[in-house]
VOBADREN-755546 format. One record per atom (N, C-alpha, C): atom name; residue in one letter; x, y, z; chain. Coordinates in steps of 0.02 Angstrom, whole numbers, padded with zeros to 5 digits, always signed. Atoms other than C-alpha are relative to their C-alpha. Example, Ala and Ser with C-alpha at 12.3 -4.5 7.8 and 13.67 -1.06 7.14 Angstrom:
BEGIN
- N,A,+00045,-00059,+00000,A
- CA,A,+00615,-00225,+00390,A
- C,A,+00045,+00060,+00000,A
- N,S,-00042,-00059,-00003,A
- CA,S,+00684,-00053,+00357,A
- C,S,-00039,+00055,+00037,A
***
This chain:
BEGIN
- N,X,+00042,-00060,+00000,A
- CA,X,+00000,+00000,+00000,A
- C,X,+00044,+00062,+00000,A
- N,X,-00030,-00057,+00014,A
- CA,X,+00048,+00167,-00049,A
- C,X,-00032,+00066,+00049,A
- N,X,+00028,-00058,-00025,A
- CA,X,+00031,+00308,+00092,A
- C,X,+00027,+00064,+00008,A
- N,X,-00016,-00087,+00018,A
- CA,X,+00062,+00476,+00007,A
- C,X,-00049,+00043,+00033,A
- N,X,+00049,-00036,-00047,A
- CA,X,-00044,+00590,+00116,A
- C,X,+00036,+00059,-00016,A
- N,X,-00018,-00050,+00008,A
- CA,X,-00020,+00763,+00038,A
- C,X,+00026,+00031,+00065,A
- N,X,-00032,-00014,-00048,A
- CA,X,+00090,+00874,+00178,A
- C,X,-00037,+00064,+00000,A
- N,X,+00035,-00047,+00029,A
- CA,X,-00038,+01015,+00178,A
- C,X,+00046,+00082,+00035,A
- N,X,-00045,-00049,-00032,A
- CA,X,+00093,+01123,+00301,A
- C,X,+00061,+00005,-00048,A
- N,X,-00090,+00032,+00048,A
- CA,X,+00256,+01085,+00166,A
- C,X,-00046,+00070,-00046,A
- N,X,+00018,-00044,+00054,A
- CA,X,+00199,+01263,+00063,A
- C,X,+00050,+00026,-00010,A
- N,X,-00044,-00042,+00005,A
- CA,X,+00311,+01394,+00003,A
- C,X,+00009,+00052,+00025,A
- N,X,-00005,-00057,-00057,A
- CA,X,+00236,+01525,+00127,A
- C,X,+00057,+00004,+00059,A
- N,X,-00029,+00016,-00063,A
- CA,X,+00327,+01432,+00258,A
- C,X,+00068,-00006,+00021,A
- N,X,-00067,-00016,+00014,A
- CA,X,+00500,+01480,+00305,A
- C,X,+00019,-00075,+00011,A
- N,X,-00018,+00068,-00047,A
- CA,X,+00593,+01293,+00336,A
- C,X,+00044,+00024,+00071,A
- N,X,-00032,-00001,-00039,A
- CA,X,+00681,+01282,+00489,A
- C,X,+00017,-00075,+00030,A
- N,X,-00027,+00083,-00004,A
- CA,X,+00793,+01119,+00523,A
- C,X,+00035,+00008,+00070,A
- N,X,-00060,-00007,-00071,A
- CA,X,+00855,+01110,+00722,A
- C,X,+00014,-00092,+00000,A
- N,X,-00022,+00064,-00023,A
- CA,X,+00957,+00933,+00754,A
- C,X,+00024,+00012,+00053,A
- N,X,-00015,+00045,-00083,A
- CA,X,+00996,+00865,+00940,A
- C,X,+00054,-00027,-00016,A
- N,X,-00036,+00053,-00019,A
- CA,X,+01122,+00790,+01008,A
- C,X,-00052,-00049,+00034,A
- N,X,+00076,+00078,-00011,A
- CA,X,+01056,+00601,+01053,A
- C,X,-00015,+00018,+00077,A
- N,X,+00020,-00008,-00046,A
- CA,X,+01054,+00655,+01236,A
- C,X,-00067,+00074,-00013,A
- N,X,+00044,-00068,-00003,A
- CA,X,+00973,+00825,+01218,A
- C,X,-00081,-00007,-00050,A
- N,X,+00036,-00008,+00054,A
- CA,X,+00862,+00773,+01065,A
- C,X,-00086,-00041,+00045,A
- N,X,+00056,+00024,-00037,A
- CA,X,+00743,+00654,+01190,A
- C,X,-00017,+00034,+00053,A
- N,X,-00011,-00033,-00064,A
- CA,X,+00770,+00769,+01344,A
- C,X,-00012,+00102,+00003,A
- N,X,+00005,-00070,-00005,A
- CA,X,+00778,+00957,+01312,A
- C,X,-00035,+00018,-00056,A
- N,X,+00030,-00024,+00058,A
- CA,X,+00728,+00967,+01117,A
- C,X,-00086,+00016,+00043,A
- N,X,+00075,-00012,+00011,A
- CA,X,+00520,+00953,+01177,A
- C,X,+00006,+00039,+00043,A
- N,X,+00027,-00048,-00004,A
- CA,X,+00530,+01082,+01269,A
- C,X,+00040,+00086,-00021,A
- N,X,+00019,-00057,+00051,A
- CA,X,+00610,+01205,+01139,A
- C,X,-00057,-00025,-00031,A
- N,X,+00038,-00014,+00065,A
- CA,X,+00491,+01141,+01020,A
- C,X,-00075,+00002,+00024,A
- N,X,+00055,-00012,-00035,A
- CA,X,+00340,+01169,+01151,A
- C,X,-00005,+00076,-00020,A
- N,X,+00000,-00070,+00001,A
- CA,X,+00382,+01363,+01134,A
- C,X,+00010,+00002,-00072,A
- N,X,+00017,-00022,+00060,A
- CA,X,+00388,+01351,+00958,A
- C,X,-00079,-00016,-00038,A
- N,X,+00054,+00009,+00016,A
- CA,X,+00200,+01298,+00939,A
- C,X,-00006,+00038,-00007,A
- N,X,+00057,-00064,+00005,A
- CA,X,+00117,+01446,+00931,A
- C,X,+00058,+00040,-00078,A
- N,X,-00031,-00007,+00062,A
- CA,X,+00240,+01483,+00765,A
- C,X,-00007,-00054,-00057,A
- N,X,-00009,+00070,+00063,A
- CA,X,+00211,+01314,+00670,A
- C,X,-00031,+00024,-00059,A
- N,X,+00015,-00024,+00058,A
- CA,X,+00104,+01399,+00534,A
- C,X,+00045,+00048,-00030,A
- N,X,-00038,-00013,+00041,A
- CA,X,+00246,+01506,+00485,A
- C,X,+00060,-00026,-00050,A
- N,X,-00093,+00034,+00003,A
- CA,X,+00393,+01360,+00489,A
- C,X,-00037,-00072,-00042,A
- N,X,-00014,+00076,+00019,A
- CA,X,+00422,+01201,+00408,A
- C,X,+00050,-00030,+00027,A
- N,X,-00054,+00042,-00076,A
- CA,X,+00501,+01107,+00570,A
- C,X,+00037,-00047,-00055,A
- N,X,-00024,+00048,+00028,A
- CA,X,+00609,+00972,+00519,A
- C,X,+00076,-00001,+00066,A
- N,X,-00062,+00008,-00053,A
- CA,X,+00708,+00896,+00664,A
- C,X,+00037,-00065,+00005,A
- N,X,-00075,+00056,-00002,A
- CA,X,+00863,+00777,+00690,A
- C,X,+00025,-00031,+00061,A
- N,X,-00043,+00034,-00044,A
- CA,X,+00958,+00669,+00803,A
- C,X,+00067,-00008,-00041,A
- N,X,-00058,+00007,-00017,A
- CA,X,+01142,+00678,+00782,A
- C,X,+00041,+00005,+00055,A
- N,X,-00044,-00029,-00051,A
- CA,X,+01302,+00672,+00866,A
- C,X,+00035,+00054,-00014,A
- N,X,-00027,-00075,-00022,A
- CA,X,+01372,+00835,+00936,A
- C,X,+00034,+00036,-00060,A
- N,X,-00032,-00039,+00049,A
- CA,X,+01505,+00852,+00800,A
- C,X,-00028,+00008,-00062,A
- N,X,+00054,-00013,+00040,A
- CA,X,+01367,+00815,+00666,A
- C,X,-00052,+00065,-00019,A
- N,X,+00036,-00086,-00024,A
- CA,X,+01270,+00956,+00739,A
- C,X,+00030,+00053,-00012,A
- N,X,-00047,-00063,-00004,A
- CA,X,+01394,+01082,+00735,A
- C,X,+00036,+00004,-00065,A
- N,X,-00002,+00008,+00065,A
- CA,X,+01459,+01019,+00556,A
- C,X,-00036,+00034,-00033,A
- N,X,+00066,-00025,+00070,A
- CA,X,+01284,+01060,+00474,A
- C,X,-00009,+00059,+00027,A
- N,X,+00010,-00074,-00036,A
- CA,X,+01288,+01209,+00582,A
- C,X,+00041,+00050,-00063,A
- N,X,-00057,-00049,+00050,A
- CA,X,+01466,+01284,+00472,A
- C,X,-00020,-00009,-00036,A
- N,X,-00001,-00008,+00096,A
- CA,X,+01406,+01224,+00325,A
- C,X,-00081,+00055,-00031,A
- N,X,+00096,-00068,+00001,A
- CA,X,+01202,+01329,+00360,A
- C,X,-00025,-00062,-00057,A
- N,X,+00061,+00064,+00001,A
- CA,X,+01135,+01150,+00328,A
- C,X,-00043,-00004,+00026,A
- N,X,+00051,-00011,-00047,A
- CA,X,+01029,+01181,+00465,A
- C,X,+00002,+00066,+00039,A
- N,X,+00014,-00097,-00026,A
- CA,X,+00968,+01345,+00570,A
- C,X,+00005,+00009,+00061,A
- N,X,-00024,+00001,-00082,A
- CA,X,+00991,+01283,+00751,A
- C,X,+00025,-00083,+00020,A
- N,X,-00047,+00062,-00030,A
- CA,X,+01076,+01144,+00839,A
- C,X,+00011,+00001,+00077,A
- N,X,+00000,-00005,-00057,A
- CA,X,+01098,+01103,+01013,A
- C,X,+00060,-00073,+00016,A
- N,X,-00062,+00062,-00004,A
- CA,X,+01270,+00993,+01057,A
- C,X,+00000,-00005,+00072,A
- N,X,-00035,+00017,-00067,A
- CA,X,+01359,+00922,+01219,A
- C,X,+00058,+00008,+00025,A
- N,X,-00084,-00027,-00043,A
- CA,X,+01516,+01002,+01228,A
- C,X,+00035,+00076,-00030,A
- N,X,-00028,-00086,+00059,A
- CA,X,+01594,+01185,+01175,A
- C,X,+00027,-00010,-00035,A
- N,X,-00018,+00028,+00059,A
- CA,X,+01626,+01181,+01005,A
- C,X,+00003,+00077,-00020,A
- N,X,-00011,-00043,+00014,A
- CA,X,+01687,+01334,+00930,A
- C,X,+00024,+00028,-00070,A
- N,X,-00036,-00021,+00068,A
- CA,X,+01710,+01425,+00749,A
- C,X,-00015,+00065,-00013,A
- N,X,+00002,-00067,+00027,A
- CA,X,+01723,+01605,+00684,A
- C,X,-00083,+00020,-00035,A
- N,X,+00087,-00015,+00043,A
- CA,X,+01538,+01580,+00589,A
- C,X,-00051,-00027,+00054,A
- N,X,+00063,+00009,-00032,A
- CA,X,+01438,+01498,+00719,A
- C,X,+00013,+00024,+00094,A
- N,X,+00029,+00002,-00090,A
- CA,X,+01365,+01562,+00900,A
- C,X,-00014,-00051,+00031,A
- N,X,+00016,+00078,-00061,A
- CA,X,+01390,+01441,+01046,A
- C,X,-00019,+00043,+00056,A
- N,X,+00009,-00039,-00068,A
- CA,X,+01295,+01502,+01192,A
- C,X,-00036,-00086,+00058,A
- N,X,+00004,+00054,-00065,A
- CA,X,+01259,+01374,+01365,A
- C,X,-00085,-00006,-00015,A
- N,X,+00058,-00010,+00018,A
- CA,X,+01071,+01331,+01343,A
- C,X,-00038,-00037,+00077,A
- N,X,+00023,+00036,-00053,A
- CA,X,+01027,+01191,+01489,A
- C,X,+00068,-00023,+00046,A
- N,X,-00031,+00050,-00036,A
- CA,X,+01110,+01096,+01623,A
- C,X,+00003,-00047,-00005,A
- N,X,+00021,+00054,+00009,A
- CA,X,+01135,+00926,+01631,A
- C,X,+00074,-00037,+00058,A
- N,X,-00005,+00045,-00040,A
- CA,X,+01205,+00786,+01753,A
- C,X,+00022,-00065,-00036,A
- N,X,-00014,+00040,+00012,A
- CA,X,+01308,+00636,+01705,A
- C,X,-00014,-00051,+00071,A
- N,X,-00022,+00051,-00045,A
- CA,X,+01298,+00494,+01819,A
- C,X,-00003,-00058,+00002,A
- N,X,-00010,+00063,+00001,A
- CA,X,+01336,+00314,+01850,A
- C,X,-00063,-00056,-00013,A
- N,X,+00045,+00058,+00010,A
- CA,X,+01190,+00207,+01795,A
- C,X,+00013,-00054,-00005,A
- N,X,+00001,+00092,+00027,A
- CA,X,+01149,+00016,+01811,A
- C,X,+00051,-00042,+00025,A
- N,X,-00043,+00054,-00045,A
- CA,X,+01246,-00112,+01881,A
- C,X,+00071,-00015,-00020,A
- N,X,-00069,+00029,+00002,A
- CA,X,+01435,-00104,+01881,A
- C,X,+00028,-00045,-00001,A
- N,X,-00031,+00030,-00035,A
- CA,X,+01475,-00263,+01970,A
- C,X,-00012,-00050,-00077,A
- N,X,-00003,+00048,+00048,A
- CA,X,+01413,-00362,+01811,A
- C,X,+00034,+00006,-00079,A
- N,X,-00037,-00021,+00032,A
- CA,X,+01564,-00305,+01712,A
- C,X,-00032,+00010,-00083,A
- N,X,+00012,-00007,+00054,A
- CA,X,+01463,-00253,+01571,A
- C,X,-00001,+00096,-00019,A
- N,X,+00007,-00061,-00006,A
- CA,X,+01500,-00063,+01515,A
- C,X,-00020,+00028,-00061,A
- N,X,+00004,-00031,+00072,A
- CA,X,+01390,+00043,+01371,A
- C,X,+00022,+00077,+00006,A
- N,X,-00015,-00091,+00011,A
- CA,X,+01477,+00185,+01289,A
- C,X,-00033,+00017,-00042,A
- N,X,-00005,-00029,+00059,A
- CA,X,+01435,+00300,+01180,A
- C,X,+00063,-00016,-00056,A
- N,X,-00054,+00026,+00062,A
- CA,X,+01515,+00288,+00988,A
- C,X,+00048,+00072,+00000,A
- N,X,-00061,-00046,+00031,A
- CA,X,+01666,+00405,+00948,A
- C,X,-00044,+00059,-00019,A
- N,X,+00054,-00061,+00033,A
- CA,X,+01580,+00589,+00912,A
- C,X,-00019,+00018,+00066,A
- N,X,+00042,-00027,-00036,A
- CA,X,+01467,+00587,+01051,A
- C,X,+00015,+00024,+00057,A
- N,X,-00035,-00043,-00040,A
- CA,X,+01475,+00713,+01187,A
- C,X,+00023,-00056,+00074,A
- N,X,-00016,+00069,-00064,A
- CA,X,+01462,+00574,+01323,A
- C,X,+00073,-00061,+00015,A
- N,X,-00035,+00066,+00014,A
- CA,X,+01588,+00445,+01253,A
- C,X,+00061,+00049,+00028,A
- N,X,-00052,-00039,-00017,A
- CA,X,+01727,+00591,+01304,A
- C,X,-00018,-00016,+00081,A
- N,X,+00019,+00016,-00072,A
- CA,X,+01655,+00576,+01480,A
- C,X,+00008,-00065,+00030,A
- N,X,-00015,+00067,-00024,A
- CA,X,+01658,+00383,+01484,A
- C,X,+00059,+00002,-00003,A
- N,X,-00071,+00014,-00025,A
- CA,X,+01812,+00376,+01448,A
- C,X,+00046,+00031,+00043,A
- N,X,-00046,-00020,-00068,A
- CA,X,+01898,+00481,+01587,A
- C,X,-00026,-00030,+00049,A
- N,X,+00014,+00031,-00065,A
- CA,X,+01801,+00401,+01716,A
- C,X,+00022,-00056,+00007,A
- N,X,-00022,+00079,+00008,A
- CA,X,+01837,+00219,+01660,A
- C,X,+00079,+00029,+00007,A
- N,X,-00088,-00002,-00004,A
- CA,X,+02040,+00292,+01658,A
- C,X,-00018,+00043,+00092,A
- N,X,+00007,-00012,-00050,A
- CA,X,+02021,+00384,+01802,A
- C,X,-00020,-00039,+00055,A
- N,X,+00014,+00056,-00072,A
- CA,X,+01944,+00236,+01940,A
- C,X,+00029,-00042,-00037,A
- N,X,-00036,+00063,+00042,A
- CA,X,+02058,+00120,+01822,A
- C,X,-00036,-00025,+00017,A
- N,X,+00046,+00056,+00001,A
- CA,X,+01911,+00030,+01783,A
- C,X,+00011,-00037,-00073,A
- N,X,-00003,+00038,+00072,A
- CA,X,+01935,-00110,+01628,A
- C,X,-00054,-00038,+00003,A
- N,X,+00081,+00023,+00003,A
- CA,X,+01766,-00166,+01608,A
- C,X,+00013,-00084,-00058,A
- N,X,+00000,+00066,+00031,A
- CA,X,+01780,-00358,+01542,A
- C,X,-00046,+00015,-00076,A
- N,X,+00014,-00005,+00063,A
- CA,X,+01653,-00319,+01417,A
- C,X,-00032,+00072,+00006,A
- N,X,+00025,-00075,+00006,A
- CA,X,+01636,-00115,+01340,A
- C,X,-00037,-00003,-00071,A
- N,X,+00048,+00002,+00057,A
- CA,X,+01498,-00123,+01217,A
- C,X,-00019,+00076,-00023,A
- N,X,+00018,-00049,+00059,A
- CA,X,+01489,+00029,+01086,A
- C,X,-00060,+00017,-00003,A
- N,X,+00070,-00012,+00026,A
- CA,X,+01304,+00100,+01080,A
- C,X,+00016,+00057,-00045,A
- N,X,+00015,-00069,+00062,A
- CA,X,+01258,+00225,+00941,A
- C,X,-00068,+00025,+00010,A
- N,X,+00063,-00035,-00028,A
- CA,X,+01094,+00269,+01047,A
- C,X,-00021,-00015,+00060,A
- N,X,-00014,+00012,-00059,A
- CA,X,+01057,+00318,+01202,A
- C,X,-00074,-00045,+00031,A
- N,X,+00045,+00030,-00029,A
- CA,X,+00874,+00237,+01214,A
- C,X,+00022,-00062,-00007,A
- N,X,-00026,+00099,-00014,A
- CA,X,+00968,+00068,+01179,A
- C,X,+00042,-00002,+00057,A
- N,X,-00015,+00005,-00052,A
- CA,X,+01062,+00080,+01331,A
- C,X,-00035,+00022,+00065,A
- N,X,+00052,-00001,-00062,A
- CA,X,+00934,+00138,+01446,A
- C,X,-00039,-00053,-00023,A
- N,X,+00035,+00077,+00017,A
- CA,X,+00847,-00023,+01362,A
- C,X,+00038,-00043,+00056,A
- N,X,-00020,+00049,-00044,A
- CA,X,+00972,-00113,+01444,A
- C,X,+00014,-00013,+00065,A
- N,X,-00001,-00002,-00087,A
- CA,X,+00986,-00035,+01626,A
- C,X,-00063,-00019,+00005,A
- N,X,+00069,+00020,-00016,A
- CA,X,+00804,-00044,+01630,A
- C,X,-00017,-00075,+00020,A
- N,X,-00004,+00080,+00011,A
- CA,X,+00829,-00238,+01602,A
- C,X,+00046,-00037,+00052,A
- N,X,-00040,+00038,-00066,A
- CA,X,+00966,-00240,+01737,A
- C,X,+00053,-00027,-00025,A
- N,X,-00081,+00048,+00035,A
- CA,X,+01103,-00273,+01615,A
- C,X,+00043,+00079,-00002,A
- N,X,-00084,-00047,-00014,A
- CA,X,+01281,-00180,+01639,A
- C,X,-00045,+00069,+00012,A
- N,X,-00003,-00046,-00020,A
- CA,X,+01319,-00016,+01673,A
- C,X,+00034,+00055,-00042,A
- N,X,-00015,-00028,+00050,A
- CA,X,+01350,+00145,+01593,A
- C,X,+00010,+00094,+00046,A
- N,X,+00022,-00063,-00024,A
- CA,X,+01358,+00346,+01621,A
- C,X,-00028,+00025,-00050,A
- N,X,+00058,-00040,+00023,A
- CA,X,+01207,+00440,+01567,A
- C,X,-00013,+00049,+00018,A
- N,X,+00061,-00060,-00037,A
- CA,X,+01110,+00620,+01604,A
- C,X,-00043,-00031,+00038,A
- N,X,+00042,+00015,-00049,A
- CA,X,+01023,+00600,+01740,A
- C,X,-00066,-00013,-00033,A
- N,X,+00069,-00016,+00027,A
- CA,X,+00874,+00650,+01635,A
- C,X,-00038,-00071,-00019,A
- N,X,+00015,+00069,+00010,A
- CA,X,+00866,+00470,+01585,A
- C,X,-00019,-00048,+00045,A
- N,X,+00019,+00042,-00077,A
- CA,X,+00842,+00411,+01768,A
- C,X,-00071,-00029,+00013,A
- N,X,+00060,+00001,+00013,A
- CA,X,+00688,+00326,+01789,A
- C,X,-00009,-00062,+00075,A
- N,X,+00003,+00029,-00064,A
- CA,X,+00635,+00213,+01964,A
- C,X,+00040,-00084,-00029,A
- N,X,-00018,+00077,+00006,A
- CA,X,+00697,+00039,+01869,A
- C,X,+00076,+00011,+00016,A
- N,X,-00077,-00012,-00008,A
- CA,X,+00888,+00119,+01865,A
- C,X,+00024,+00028,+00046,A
- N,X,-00046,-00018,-00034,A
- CA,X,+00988,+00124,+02010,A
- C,X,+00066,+00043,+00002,A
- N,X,-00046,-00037,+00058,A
- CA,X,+01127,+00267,+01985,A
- C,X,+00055,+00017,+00070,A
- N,X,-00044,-00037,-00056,A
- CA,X,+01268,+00356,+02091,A
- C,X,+00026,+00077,-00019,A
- N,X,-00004,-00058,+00012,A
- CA,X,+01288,+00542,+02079,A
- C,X,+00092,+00007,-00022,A
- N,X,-00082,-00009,+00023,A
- CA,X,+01477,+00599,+02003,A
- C,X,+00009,+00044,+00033,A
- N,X,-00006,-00057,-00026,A
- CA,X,+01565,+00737,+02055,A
- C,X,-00007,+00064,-00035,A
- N,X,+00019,-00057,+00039,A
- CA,X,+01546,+00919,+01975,A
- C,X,+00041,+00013,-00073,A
- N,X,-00021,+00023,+00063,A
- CA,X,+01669,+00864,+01835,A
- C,X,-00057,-00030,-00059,A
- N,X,+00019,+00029,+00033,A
- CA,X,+01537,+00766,+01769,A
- C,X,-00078,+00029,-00009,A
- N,X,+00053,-00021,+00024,A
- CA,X,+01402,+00894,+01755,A
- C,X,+00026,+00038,-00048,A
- N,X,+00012,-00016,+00087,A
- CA,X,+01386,+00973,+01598,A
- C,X,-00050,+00048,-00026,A
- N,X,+00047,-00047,+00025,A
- CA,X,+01315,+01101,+01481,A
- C,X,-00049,-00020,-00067,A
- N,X,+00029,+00020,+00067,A
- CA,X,+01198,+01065,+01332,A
- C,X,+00023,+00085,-00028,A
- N,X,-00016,-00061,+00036,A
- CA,X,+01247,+01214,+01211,A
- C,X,-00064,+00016,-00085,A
- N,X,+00042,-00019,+00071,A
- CA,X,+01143,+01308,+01082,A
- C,X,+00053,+00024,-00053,A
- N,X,-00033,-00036,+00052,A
- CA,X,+01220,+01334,+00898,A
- C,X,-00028,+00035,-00045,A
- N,X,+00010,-00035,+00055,A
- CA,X,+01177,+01436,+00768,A
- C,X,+00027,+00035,-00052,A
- N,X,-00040,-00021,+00064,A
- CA,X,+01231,+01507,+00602,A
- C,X,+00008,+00084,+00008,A
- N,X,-00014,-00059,-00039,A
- CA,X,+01316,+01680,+00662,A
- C,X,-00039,+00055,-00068,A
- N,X,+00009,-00048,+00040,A
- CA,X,+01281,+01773,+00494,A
- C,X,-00078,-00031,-00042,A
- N,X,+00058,+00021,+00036,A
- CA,X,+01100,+01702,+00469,A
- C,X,-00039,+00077,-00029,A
- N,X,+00036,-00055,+00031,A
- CA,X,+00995,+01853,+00388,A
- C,X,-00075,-00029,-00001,A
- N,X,+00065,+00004,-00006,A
- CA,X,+00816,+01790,+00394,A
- C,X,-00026,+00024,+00072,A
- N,X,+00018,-00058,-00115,A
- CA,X,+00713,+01894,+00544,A
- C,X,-00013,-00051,+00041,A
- N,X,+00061,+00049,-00023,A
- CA,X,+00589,+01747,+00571,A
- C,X,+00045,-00045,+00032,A
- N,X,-00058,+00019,-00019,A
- CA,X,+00730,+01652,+00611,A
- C,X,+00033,+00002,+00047,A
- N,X,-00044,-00039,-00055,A
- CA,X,+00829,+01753,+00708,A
- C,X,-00041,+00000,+00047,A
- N,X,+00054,-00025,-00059,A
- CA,X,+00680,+01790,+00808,A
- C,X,-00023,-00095,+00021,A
- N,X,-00001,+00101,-00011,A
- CA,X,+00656,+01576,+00818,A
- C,X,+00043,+00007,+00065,A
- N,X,-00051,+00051,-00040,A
- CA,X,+00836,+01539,+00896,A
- C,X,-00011,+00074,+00046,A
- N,X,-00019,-00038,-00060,A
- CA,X,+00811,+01715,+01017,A
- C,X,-00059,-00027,+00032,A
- N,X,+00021,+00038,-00056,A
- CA,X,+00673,+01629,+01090,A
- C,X,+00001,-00045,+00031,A
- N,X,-00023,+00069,-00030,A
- CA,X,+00753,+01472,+01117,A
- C,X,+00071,+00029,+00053,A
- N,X,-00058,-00015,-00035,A
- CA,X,+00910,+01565,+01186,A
- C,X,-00042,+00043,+00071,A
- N,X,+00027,-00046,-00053,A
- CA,X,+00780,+01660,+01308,A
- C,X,-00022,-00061,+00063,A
- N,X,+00002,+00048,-00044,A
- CA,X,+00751,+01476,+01372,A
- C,X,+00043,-00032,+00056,A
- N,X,-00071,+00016,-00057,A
- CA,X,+00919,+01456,+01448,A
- C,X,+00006,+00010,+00069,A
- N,X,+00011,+00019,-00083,A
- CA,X,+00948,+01400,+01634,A
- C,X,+00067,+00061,+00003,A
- N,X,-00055,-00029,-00010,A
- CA,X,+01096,+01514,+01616,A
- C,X,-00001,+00102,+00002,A
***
């Protein structure tokens, strides 16, 4: 079966606007920018993403996309990095059953696993690679290994242990410094008006 269902919002009135996530931020902080962008949806043509951090900030230099939100300060001459949320790493899920999920290479987290694992010289018998973070809260949930996550992910099945202030963290807003559209501009200043900072 064929389900083409005309897009009756997809016009040419409608400015696009493309924001991608980092995989933490994209389940966790994205809904509620994109709560404060309701009351604008008849001007925009949303279109949103999950990448990792340096993905984000990639399509950022190149004005592939119009906002972005990463996990670590990332810095270039064309795009604005400003602090947007807080956020909380900590120890999830069961250590003792030497099973440890990281994040893949890129992601803002996988920089974080690995100083802690060098730091308590921990060698984890088996360190399993995720490339998403709801597959590893799949697996604390389930009671299998252990990992560090945002708190935000905490939920009564996962047991966790707080880190120390090393391991809290900023989510960051990006944007394209020399954008020229108002509608736009006036978008990412109300997302930057959301900031805990």
């Amino acid at each position: 079966m064929n389900y083409n269902f005309p897009l009756k919002n997809q016009t040419p009135s409608r400015k696009p606007f493309k924001i991608a996530a980092s995989h933490s931020s994209a389940t966790t902080v994205l809904p509620l920018i994109f709560k404060n962008l309701i009351p604008e949806l008849e001007q925009l043509n949303i279109e949103l993403m999950m990448l990792d951090s340096q993905e984000v900030f990639d399509l950022i230099r190149n004005h592939e996309i119009h906002f972005g939100i990463i996990e670590k300060p990332m810095m270039d001459e064309t795009i604005e990095t400003f602090p947007l949320f807080k956020d909380e790493l900590v120890l999830a899920g069961k250590p003792e059953n030497d099973i440890f999920f990281i994040r893949e290479a890129g992601s803002g987290v996988a920089h974080y696993t690995h100083n802690y694992l060098k730091e308590n010289n921990l060698n984890p018998k088996n360190l399993v690679s995720v490339n998403n973070n709801d597959m590893i809260v799949s697996q604390l949930n389930a009671g299998i290994g252990a990992s560090l996550i945002s708190k935000r992910f905490i939920n009564e099945n996962i047991a966790f242990q707080s880190l120390d202030k090393r391991y809290h963290r900023i989510f960051y807003g990006v944007s394209f410094l020399a954008e020229q559209d108002k509608l736009l501009k006036t978008m990412i200043k109300q997302i930057k008006n959301l900031s805990e900072f």
